[in-house]
Backbone as a ProteinNet text record, in pm:
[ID]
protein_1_A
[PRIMARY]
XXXXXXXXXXXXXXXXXXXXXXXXXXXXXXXXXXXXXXXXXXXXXXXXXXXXXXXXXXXXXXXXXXXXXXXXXXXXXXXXXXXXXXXXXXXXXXXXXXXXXXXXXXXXXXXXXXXXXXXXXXXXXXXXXXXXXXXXXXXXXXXXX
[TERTIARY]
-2078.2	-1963.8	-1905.4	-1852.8	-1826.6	-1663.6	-1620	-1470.7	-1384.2	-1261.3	-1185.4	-1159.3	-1161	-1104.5	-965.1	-993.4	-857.1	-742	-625.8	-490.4	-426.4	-380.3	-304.6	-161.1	-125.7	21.7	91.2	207	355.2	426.1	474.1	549	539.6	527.7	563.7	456.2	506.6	385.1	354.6	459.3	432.5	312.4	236.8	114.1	115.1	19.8	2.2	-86.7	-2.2	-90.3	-169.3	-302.6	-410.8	-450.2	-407.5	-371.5	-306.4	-235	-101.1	-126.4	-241.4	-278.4	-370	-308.5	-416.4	-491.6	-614.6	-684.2	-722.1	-756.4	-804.4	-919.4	-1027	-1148.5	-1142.9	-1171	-1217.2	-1284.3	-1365.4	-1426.5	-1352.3	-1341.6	-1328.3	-1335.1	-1241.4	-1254.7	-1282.5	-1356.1	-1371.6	-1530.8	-1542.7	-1681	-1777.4	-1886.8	-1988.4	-2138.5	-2141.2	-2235.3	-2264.5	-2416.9	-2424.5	-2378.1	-2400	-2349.5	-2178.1	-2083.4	-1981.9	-1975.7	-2052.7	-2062.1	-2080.5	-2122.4	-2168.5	-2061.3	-2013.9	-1945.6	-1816.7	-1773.2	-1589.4	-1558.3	-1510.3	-1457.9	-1305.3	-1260.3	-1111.3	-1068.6	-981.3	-906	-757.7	-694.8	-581.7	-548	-421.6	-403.5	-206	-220.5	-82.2	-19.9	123.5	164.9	313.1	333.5	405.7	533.7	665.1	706.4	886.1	894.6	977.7	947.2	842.5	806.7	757.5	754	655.8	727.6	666.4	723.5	671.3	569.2	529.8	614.4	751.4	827.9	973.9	1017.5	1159.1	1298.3	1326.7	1445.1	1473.9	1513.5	1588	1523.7	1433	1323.9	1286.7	1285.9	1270.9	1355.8	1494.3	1591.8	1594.6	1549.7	1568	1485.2	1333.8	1232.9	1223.9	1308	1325.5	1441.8	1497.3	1645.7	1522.1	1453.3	1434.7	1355.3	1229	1120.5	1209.8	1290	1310.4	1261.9	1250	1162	1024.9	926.8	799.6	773.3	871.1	853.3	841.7	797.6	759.2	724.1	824.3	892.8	827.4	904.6	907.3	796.7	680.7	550.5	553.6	489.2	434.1	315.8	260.3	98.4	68.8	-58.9	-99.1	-244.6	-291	-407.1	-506.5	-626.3	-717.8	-818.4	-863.2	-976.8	-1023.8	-1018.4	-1044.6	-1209.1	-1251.6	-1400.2	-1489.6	-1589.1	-1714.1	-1723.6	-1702.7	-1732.4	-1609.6	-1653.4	-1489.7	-1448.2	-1534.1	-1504.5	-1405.2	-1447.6	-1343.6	-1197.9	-1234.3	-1093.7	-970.1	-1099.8	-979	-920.6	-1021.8	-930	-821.5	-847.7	-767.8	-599.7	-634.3	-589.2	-463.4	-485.9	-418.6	-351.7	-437	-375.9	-215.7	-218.4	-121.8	-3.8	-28.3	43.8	144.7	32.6	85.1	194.5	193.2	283.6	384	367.3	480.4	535.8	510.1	593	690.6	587.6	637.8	757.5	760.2	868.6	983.7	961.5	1048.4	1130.9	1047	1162.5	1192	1225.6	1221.2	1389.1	1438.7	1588.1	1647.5	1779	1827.5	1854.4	1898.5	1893.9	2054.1	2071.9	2247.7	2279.8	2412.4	2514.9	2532.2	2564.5	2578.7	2694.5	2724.1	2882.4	2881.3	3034.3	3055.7	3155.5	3080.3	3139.7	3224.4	3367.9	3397.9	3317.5	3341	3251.6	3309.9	3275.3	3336.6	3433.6	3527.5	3608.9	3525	3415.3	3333.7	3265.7	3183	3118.8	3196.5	3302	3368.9	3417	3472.9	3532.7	3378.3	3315.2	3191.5	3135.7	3169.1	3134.5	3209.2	3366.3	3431.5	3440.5	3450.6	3364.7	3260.9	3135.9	3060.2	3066.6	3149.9	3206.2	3299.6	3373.7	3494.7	3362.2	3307.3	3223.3	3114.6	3074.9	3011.1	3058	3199.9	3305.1	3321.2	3345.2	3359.4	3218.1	3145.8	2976.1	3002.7	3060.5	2986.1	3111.7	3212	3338.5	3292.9	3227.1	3190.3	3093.7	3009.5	2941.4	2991.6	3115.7	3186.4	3204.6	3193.4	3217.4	3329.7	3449.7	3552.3	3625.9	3752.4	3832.8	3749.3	3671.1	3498.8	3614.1	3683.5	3689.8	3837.7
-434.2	-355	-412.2	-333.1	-409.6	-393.9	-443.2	-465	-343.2	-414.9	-236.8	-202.3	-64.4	-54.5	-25.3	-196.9	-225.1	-292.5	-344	-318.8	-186.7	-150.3	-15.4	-41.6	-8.1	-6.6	87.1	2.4	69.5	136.4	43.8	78.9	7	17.8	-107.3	-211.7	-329.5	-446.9	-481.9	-405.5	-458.6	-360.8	-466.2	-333.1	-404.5	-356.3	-389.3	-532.3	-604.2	-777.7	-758	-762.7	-770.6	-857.8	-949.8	-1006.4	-990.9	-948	-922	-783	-692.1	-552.2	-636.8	-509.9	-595	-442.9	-450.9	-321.4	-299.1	-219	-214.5	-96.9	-63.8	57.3	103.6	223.5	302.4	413.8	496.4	597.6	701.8	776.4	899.1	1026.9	1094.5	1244.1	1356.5	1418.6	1511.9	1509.1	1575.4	1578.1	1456.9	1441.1	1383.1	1315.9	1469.5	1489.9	1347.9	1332.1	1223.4	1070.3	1071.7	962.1	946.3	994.4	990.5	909.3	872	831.7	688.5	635.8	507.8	405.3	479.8	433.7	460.7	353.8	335.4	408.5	498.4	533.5	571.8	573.1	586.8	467.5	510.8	327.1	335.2	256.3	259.4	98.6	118	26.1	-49.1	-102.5	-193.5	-289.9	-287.6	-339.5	-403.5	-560.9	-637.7	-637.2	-488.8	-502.1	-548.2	-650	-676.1	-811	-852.7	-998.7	-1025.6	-946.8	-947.7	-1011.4	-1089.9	-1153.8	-1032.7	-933.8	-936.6	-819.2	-765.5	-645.2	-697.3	-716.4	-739.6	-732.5	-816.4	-780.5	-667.6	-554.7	-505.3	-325.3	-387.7	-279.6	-248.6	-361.5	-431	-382.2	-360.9	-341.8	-162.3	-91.3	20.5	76	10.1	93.5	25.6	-45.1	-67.5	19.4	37.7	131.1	283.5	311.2	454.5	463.4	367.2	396.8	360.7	315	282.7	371.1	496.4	568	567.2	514.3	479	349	273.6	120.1	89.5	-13	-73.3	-197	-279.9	-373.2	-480.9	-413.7	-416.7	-367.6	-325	-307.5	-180.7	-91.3	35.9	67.4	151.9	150.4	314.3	367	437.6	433.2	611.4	600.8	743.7	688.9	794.1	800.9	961.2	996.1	1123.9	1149.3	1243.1	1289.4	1171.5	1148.7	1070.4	1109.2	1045.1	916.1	854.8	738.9	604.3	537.4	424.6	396.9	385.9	342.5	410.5	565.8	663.3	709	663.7	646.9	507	459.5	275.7	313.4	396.6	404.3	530.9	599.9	714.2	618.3	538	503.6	394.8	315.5	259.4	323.2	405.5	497.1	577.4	610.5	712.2	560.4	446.7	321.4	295.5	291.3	267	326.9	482.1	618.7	638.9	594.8	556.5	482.9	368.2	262.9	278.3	371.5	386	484.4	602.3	671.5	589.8	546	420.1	378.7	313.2	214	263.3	410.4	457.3	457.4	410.5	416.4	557	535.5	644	759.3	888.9	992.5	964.4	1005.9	964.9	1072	1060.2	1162.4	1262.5	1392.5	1498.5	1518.3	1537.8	1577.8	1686.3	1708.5	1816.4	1851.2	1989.1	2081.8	2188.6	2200.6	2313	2456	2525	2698.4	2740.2	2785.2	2825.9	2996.5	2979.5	3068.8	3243.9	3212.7	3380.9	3385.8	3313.4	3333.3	3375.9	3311.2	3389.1	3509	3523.6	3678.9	3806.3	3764.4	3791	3854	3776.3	3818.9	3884.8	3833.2	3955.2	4050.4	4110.3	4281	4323.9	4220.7	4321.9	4315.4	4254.6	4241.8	4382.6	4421	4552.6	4616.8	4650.7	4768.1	4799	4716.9	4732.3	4792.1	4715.4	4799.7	4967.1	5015.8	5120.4	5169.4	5135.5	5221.9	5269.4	5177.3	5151.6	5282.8	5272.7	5332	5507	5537.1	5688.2	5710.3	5610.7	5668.8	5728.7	5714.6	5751	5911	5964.4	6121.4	6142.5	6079.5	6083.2	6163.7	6282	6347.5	6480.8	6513.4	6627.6	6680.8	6728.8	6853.5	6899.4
1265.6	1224.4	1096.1	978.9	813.2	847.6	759.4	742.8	743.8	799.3	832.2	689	665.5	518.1	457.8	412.6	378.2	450.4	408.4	500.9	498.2	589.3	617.8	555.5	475.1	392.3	487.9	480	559.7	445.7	306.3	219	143.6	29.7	-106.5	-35.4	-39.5	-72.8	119.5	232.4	328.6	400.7	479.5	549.5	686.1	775.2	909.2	942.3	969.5	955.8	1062.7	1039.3	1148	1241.9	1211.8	1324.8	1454.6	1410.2	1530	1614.6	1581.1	1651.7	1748.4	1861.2	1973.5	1979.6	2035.7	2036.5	2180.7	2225.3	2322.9	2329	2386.2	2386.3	2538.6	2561.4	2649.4	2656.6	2759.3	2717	2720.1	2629.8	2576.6	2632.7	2674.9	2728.2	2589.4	2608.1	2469.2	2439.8	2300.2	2294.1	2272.1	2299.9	2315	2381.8	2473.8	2551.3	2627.8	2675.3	2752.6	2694.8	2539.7	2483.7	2557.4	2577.1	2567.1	2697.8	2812.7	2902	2928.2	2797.6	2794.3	2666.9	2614	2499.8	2530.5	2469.4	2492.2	2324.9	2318	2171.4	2187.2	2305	2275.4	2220.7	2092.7	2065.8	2119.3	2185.9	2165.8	2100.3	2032.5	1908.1	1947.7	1977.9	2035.3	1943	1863.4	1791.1	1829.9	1874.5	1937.3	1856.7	1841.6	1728.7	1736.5	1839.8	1881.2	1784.9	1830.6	1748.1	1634.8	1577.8	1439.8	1345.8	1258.8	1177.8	1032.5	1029.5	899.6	843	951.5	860	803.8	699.6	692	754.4	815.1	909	980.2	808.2	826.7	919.7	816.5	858.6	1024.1	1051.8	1203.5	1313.3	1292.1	1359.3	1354.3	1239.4	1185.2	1270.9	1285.7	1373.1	1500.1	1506.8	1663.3	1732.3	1665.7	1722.4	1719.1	1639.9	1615.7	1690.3	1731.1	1833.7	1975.8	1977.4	2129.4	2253	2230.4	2336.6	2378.6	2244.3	2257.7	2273.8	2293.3	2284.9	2480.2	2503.5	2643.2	2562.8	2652	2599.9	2468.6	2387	2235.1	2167.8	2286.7	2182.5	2168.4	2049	2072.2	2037.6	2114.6	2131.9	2002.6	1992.4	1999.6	2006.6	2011.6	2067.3	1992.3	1948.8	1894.5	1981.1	2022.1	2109.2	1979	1913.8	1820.7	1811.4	1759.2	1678	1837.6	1790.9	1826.8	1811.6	1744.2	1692.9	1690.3	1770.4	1755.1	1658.4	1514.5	1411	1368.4	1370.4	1325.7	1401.2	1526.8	1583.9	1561.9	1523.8	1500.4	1369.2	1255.7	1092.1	1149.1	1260.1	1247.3	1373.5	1434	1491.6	1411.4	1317.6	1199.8	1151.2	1075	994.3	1027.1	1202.1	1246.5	1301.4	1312.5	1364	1257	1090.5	953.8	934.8	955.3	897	1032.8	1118.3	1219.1	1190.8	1150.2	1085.9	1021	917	736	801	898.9	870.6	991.8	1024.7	1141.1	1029.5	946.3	887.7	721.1	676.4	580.4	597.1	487.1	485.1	508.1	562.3	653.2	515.1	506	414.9	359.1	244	205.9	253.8	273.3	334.4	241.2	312.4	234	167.1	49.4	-5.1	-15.2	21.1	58.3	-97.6	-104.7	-252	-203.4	-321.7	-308.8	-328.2	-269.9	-261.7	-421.8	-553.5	-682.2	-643.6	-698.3	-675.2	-667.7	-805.4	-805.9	-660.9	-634.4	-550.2	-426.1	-405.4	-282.9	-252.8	-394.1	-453.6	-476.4	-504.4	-472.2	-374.6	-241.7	-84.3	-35.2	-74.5	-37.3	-82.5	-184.4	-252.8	-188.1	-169.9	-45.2	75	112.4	261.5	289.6	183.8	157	161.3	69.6	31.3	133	179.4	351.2	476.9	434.6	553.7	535.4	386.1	337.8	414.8	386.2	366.1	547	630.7	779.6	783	735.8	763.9	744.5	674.4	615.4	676.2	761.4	866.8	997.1	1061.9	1164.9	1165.4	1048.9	1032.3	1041.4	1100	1111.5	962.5	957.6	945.9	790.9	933.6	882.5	984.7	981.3	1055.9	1106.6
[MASK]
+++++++++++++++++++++++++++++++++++++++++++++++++++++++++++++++++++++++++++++++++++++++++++++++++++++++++++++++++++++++++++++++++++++++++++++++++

């Protein structure tokens, strides 16, 4: 088996220290005829992220508060059964650990400011708010007779 390709980048210069993934294999529900019987190609991929030294503090606390539902105790796992092939489930299996990460610990969105509405635009809505009323109003048939 050749080298995984690459480190899996979280963000900027930090990526997934390989060390610290524990892996685990099993066989696979899905396609792969009799082969699928003998071969473990499910990966699931376990990342200890209570303890990790390789994410920045802050980062740390950010995707620990945010995963707390997928977490069992502190770790969070995932898992590729996709492909045929373990190889292709371990890069696909990284890959989806990496971008969990990356959006875990992506700084929170700035707050929205809040704008005044511009005077036209309101005056605006209300003219077709009147003129709607009018339109609905001359549909009643009312004083035809």
């Amino acid at each position: 088996m050749g080298p995984m390709s690459g480190p899996y980048v979280i963000r900027g210069s930090v990526s997934l220290p390989e060390a610290e993934l524990m892996w685990r294999f099993s066989r696979s529900s899905g396609p792969g005829g009799q082969h699928v019987n003998t071969s473990d190609s499910q990966v699931e991929l376990r990342f200890d992220l209570a303890n990790t030294e390789a994410l920045p503090p802050v980062w740390k606390e950010r995707a620990l508060e945010r995963l707390a539902s997928r977490l069992v105790g502190g770790v969070v796992s995932v898992r590729a059964s996709e492909h045929r092939s373990q190889w292709r489930n371990r890069e696909m299996a990284a890959t989806r650990l990496a971008s969990l990460l990356a959006e875990a610990t992506a700084p929170p969105p700035r707050p929205r400011r809040a704008t005044k509405i511009p005077r036209g635009i309101n005056e605006r809505r209300l003219r077709e708010k009147k003129q709607r009323s009018q339109t609905k109003r001359g549909r009643s048939g009312e004083g035809w007779g």
